[in-house]
RODO-2510 file (C-alpha; in nm, 4 decimals, decimal comma):
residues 132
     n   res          X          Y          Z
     1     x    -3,8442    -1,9002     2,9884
     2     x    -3,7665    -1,5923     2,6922
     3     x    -3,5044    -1,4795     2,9427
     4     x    -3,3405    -1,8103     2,9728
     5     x    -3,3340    -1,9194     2,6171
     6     x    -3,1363    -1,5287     2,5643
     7     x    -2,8923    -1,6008     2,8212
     8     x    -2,8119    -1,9635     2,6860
     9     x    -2,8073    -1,7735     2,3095
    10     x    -2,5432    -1,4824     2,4720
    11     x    -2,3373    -1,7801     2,6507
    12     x    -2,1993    -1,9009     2,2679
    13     x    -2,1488    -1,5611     2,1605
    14     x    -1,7741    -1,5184     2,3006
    15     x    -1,7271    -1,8777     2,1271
    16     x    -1,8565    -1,7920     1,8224
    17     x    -1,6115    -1,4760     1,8160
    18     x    -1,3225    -1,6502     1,9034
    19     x    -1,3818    -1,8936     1,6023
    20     x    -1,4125    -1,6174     1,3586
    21     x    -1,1849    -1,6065     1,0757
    22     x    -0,9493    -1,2940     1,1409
    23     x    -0,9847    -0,9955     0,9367
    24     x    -0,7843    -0,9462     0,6561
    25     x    -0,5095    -0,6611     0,6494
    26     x    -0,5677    -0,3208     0,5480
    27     x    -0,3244    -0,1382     0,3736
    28     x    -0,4967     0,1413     0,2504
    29     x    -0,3840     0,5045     0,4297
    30     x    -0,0407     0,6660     0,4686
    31     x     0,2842     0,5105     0,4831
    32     x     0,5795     0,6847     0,4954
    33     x     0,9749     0,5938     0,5628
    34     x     1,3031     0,7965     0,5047
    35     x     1,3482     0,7096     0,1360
    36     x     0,9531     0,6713     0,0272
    37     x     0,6192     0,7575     0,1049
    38     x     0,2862     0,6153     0,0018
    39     x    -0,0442     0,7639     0,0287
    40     x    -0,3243     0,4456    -0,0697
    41     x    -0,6748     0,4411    -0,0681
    42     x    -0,9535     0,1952    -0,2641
    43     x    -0,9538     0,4708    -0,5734
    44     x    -0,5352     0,4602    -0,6119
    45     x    -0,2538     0,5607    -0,4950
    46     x     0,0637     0,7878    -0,5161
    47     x     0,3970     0,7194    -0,4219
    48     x     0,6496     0,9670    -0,3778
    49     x     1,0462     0,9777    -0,3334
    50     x     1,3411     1,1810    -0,4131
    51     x     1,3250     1,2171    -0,7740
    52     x     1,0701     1,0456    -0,8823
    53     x     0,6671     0,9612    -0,8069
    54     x     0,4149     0,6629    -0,9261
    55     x     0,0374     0,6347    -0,9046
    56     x    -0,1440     0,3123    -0,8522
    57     x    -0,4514     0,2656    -0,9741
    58     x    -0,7998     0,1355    -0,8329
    59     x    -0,7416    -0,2517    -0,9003
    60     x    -0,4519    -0,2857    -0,6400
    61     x    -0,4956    -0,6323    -0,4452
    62     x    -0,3997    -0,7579    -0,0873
    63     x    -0,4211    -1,1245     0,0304
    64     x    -0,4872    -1,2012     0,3886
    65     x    -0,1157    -1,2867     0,3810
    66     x    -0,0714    -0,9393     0,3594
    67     x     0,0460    -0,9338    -0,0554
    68     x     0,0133    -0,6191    -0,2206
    69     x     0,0107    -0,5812    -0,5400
    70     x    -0,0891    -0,2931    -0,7565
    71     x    -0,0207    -0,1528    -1,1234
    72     x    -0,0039     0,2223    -1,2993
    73     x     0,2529     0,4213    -1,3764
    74     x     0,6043     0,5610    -1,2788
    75     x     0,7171     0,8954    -1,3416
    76     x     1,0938     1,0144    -1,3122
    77     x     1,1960     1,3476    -1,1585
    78     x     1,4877     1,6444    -1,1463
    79     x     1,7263     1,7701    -1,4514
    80     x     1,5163     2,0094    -1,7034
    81     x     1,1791     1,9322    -1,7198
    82     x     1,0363     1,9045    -2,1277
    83     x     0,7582     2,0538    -2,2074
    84     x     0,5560     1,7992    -2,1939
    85     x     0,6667     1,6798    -1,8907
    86     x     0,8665     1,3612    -1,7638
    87     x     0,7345     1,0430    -1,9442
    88     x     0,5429     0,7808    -1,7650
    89     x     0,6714     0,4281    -1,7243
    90     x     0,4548     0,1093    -1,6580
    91     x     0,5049     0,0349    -1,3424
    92     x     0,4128    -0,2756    -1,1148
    93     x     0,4269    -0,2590    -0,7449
    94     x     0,4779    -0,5192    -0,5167
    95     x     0,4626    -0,4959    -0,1137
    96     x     0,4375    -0,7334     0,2199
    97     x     0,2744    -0,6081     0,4734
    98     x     0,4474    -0,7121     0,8264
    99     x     0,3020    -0,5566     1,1129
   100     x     0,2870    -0,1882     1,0817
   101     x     0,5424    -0,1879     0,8127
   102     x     0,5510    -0,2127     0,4383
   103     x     0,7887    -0,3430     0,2238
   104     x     0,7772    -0,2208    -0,1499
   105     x     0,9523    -0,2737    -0,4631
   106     x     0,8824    -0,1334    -0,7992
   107     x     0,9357    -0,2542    -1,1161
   108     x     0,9172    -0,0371    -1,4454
   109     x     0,8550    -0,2715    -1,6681
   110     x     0,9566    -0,1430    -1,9942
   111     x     1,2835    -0,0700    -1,8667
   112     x     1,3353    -0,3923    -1,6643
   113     x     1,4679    -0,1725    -1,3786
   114     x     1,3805    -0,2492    -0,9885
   115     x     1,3182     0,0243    -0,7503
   116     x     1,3255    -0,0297    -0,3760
   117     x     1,3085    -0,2403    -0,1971
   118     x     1,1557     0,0657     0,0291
   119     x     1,0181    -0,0043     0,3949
   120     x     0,7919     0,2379     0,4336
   121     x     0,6151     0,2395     0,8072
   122     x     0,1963     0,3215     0,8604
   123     x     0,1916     0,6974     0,9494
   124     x     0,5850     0,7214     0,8744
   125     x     0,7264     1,0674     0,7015
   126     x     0,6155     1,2188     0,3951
   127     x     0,8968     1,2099     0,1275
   128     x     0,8274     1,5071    -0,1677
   129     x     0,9640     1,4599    -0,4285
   130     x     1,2552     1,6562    -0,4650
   131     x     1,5662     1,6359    -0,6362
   132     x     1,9035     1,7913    -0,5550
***
C-alpha cells in the first residue's frame, strides 16, 4: 500500500514542474561587447569602456521581464588626470536583457547626457578602459 500511494505521489511530480512559474533572469556575472564591458554581481557592479568607467551599486533591480535597472556613479577618463582624480557623475543605468545579450544605456544625470546604447553579450570581451 506505502509503495503505491509513493508512486501515485511521483506520477504528479512532472505536472507539478511543468506548471511552475519560470525562473526569473539572472543578470549578475560578466558581460562584455566591443564598445563595453560589465562585470555585475548582488554587491555592485563596474562598467568599463574606452574612456570612461561607472560602478553600480548593491540596489540594482531586474524584473522577470528582464529590466535592469541600477544607480551609482560615472567616472570620465583620458586627457591629464587632476590630482584628485576625474570627478564622479550620478549615473543611472538602464538594460534589457534578451537572451544572452544585454542592452545598456547610461544616463549621467547631472549632465543630461546618454551613453550607449551598448549591447554587451554574457561572457563577451573585456573592454579597459583606455583612452587614445
Amino acid at each position: 500500500m506505502l509503495r503505491y500511494v509513493f508512486l501515485r505521489a511521483m506520477s504528479w511530480l512532472p505536472l507539478a514542474m511543468a506548471c511552475s512559474s519560470p525562473t526569473a533572469p539572472s543578470a549578475e556575472g560578466n558581460w562584455g561587447g566591443p564598445e563595453a564591458s560589465l562585470s555585475l554581481t548582488r554587491a555592485g557592479g563596474t562598467l568599463s569602456y574606452a574612456c570612461g568607467a561607472g560602478t553600480i551599486d548593491s540596489t540594482w533591480t531586474l524584473t522577470r521581464g528582464g529590466r535592469l535597472v541600477a544607480t551609482d556613479q560615472h567616472f570620465f577618463g583620458g586627457g591629464p588626470v587632476p590630482a584628485q582624480g576625474h570627478p564622479p557623475h550620478p549615473a543611472r543605468y538602464n538594460g534589457q536583457l534578451r537572451g544572452t545579450d544585454l542592452i545598456l544605456t547610461i544616463t549621467l544625470t547631472d549632465l543630461a547626457q546618454t551613453l550607449g546604447p551598448y549591447r554587451l553579450t554574457r561572457g563577451g570581451p573585456i573592454v579597459s578602459e583606455q583612452c587614445l
